[in-house]
C-alpha positions in Angstrom: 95.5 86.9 116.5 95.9 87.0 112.7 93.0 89.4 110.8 92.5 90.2 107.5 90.5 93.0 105.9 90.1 94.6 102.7 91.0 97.2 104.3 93.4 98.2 107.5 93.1 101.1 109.0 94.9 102.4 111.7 93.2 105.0 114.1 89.8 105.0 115.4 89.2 109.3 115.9 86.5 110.8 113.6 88.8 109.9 110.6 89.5 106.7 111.0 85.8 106.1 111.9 84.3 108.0 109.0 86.4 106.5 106.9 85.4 102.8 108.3 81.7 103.8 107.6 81.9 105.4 103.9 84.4 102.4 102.9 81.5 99.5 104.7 78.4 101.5 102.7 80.3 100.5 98.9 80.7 96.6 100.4 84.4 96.8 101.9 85.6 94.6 104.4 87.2 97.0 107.5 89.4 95.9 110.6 90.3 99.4 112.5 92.7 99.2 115.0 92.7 101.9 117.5 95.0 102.2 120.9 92.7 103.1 123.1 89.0 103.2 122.9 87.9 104.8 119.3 86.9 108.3 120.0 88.9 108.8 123.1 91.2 111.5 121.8 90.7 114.4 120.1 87.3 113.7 118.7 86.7 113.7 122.9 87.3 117.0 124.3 87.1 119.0 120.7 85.5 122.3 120.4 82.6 120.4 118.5 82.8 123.1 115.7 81.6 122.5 111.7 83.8 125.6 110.1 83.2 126.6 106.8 84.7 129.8 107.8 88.2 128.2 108.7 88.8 128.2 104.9 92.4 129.9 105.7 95.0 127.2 106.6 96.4 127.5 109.4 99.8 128.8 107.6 99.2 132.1 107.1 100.7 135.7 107.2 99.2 136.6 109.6 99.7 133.7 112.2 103.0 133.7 111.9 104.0 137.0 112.9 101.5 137.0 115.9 103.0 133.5 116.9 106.6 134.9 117.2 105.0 137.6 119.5 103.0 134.6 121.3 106.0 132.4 121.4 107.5 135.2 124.5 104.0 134.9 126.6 104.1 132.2 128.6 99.9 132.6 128.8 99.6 133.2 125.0 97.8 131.1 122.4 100.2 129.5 120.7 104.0 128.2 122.2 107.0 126.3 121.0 108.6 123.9 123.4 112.4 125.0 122.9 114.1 121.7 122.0 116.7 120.4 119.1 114.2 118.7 116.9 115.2 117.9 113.5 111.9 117.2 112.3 110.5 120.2 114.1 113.1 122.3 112.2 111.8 120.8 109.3 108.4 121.6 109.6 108.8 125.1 110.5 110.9 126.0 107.8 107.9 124.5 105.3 105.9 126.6 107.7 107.7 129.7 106.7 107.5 128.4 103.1 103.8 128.0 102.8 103.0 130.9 105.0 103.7 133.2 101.9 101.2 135.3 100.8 100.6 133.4 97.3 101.4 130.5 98.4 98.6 131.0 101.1 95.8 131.9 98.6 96.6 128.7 96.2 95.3 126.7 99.3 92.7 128.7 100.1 90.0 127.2 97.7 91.2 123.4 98.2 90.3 124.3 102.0 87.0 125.7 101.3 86.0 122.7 99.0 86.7 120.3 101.5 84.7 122.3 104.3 81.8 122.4 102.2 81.6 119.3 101.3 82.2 117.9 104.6 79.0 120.4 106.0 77.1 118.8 103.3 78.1 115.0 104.4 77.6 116.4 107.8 73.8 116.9 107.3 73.3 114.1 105.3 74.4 112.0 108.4 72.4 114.2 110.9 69.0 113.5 109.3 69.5 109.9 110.2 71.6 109.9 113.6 71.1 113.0 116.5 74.7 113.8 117.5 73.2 117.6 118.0 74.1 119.0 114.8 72.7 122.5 114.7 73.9 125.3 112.1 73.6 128.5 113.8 76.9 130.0 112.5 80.0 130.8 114.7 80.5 134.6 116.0 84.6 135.9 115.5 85.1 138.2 118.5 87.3 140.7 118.9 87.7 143.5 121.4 90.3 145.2 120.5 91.3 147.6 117.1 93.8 145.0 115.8 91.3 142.4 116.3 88.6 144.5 114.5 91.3 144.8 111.6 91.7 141.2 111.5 88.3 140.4 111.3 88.1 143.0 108.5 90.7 141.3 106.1 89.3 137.6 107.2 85.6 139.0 105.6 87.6 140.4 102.5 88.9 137.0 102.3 85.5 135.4 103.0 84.2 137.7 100.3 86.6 137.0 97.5 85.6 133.1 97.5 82.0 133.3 98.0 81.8 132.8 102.1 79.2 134.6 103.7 80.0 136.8 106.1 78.5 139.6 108.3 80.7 142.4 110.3 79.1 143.3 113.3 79.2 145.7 115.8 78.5 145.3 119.7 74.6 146.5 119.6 73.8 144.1 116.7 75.9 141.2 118.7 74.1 142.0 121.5 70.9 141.5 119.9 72.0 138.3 118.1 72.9 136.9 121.6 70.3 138.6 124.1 70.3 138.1 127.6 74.1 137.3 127.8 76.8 140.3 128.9 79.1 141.1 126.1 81.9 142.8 126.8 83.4 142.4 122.8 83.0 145.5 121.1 81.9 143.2 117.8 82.1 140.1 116.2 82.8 138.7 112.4 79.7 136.4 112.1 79.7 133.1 109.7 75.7 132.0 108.9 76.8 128.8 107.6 78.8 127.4 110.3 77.6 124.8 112.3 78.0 122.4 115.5 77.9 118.9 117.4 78.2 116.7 120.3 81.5 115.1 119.0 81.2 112.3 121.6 77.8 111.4 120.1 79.2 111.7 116.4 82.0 109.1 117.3 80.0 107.0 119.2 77.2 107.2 116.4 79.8 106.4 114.2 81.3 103.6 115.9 77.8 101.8 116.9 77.1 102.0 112.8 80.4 100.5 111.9 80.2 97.6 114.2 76.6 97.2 112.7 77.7 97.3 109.1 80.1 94.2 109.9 83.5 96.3 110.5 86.0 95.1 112.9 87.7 97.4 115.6 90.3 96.4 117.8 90.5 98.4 120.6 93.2 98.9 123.2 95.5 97.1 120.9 98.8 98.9 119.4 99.9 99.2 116.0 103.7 98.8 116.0 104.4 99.4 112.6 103.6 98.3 108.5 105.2 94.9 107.5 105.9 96.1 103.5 107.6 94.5 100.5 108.3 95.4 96.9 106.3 98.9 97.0 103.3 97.1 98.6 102.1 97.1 102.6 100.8 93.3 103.7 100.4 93.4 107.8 100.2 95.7 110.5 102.4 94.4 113.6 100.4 95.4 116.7 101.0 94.6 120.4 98.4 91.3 119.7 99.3 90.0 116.7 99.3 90.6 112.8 96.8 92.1 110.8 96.7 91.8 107.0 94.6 93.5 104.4 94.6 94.5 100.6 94.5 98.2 101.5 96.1 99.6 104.3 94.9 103.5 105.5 97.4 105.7 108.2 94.9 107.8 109.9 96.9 107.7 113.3 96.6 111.5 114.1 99.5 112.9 115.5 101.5 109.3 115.9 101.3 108.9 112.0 104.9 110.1 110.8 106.2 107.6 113.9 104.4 104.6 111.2 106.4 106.0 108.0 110.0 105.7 109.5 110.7 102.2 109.0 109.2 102.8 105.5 111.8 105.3 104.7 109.2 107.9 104.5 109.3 111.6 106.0 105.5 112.8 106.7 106.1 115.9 108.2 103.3 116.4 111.1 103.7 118.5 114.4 101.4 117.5 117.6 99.7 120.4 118.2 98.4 120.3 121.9 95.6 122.1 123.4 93.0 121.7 126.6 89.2 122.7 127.2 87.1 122.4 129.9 83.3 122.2 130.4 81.4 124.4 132.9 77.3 124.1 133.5 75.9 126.6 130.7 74.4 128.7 134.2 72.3 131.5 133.3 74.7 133.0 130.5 74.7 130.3 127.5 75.0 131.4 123.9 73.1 129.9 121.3 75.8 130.4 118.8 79.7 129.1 119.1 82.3 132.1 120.0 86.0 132.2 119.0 87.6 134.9 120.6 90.0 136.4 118.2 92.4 138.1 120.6 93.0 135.1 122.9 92.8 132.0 119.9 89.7 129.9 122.1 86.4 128.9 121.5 82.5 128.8 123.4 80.5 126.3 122.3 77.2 125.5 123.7 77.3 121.7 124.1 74.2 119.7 125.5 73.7 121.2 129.0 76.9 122.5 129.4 79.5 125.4 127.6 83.1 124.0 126.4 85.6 126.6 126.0 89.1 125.0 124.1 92.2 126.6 123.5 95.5 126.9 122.7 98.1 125.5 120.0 101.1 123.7 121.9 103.9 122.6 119.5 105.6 120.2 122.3 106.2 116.7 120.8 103.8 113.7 121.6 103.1 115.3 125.5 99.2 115.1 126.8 100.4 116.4 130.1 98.1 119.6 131.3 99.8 122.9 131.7 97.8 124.4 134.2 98.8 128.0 133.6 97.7 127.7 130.3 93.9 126.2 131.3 93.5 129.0 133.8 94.6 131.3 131.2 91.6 129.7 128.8 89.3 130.5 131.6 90.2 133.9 132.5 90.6 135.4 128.8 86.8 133.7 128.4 85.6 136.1 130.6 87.4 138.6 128.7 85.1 138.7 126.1 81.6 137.5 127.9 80.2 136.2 131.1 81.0 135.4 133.6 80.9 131.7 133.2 81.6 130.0 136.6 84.4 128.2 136.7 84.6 127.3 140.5 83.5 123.6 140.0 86.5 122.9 137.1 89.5 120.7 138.4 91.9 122.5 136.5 94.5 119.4 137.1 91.6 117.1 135.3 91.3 119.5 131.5 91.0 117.4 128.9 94.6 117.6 126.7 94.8 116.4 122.9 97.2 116.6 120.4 95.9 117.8 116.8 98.1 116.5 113.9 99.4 120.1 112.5 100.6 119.4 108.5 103.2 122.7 107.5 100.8 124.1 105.2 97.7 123.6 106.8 96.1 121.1 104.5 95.4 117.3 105.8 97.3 114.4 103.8 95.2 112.7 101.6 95.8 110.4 99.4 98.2 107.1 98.3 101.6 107.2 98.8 103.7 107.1 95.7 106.0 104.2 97.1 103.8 102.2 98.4 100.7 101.5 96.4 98.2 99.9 98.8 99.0 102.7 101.8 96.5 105.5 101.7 97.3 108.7 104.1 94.3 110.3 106.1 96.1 112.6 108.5 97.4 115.9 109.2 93.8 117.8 110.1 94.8 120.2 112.8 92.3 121.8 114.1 89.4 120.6 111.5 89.6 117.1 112.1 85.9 117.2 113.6 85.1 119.7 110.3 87.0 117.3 108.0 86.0 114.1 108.9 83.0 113.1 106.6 84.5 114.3 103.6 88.0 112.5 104.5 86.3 109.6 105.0 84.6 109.8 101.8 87.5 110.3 99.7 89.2 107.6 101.5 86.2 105.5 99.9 86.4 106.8 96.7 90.2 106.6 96.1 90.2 102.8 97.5 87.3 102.0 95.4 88.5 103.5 92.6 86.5 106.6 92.1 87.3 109.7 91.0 87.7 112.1 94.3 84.7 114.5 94.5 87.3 117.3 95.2 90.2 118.1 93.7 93.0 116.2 96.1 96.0 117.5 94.3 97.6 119.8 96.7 96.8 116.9 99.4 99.7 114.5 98.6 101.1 113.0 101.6 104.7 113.4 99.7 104.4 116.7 99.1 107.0 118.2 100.7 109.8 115.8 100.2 
């Protein structure tokens, strides 16, 4: 097999696959090459959520010192795998870095931008194509006083760059979600936030990129980039060589693994987590939960509720902790309920591994040393959120357009 492309991209989640779609609209040739079947990692078992209200990165204050208290629960939200890593030392210490207070709030309105825009994109797409879009908002809750108090400062936050937001206690949450038991003594509610079926929205997207003429290779690994003189001309993969113009790294969490040979540090982290899906029963909310306390999300999902949780810094592992998906379970029913979990196969929870950047911005953008290779990575937890507007700018910077938002502070070489 020898392809060639305008463009090569490698990963077919929601990024690479929205960016497949906005590239085919302005007339570019696309060969995608995905390792398994496109969709059939994180953009499977995802918590489905369109967040506006995520406009904080994911290094903040605030996380950091509840994550060295997580660290020591072997049930918590959020857990290290204790290993001699250089790279992981790496990234934490730019953690630390960008976790500053200031440094926090120069991110905050890139972050925003980029939500917006994606909801925007998000609707635009969901007047043509049902992938169950609905914007009902997304409830915060909490149930206990320091959760209260965080939800308090995220609504100051919210406030300060024009997010709406509406505090709540437990008789007006009640009567936002009647007929369901609430045991969270309030919520932090978001209008604006939406959700989706992200099965459908990959499969959507897929079906329309195959229509438009775009090539995917499925099942078929990318080994590494083939590069001289500053410039990317193949892709070695397990069946053959793939050549293109333009060449687009939207591998998830594998993605810094594709840089080495290039001589390039992209610092990323695979940030695990599981959900499961239980029949939504006689207790189903109409609007998504997170559940401040315990880091997880509800979200109704076609006929049945998906609750998704934890962050998992443990290398390139998709192996289920089951402690940690009973955990998910339990602490659900913490805050509502109960949902019955007595049909789950806790052994069968669906495990992926969210690309975690230090800072908590994705990489967007061309790499300074190699011209033609174009980074579309590092998403976290909003790569569901993200992923129209990525693959829009993706479009725009290979076309060359001027980005609709300000990419700046989304250089892939940022933090050499």
């Amino acid at each position: 097999m020898n392809t060639s492309s305008d463009v090569v991209i490698i990963g077919g989640g929601a990024i690479g696959l929205s960016s497949a779609y906005y590239l085919l609209e302005k007339g570019i040739s696309v060969t995608l090459i995905e390792r398994e079947q496109p969709g059939m990692g994180c953009s499977l078992g995802n918590a489905g959520l369109i967040s506006p209200s995520h406009f904080v990165p994911l290094a903040a204050p605030g996380l950091l010192k509840k994550g060295l208290k997580w660290m020591f629960d072997p049930e918590g939200p959020f857990w290290i795998h204790p290993r001699l890593d250089f790279e992981l030392l790496h990234w934490l210490w730019n953690f630390y870095r960008a976790s500053r207070e200031h440094n926090m709030r120069q991110r905050i309105p890139v972050l925003k931008d980029l939500l917006y825009s994606s909801l925007g994109l998000f609707k635009d797409l969901g007047s043509n194509h049902d992938f169950d879009l609905a914007q009902k908002g997304l409830l915060v809750l909490h149930d206990t006083p320091e959760g209260e108090m965080d939800n308090r400062h995220e609504s100051e936050l919210a406030s300060e760059v024009g997010v709406p937001t509406k505090l709540l206690n437990q008789e007006e949450l009640r009567a936002l979600e009647p007929g369901i038991p609430i045991h969270a003594t309030g919520a932090l509610y978001f209008p604006e936030d939406g959700h989706l079926f992200p099965l459908k929205f990959v499969e959507i997207l897929r079906d329309r990129v195959l229509d438009m003429g775009g090539v995917i290779l499925s099942e078929t690994n990318a080994v590494r980039f083939v590069a001289l003189n500053g410039r990317v001309s193949e892709v070695e993969t397990t069946k053959g060589l793939v050549s293109g113009k333009e060449f687009v790294l939207a591998a998830g969490s594998w993605s810094p693994g594709f840089m080495k040979n290039l001589g390039i540090r992209l610092p990323v982290q695979a940030g695990r987590g599981f959900s499961v899906n239980v029949s939504k029963g006689k207790y189903a909310p109409k609007i998504p939960f997170i559940c401040n306390e315990a880091r997880l999300a509800i979200t109704p999902m076609g006929d049945e509720i998906r609750v998704a949780g934890t962050l998992e810094l443990s290398g390139l592992d998709l192996s289920v902790s089951e402690r940690r998906v009973r955990a998910i379970m339990r602490n659900t029913n913490r805050y509502m309920g109960p949902l019955d979990f007595s049909g789950v196969d806790v052994a069968k929870a669906w495990s992926g591994l969210r690309p975690c950047s230090p800072d908590g911005l994705p990489y967007i953008g061309r790499f300074n040393h190699f011209s033609n290779l174009t980074a579309a990575t590092g998403h976290a937890m909003l790569g569901i959120s993200l992923a129209p507007i990525t693959g829009k700018l993706v479009s725009e910077i290979l076309s060359g357009e001027k980005p609709r938002v300000d990419i700046s502070l989304l250089k892939p070489e940022r933090f050499h």
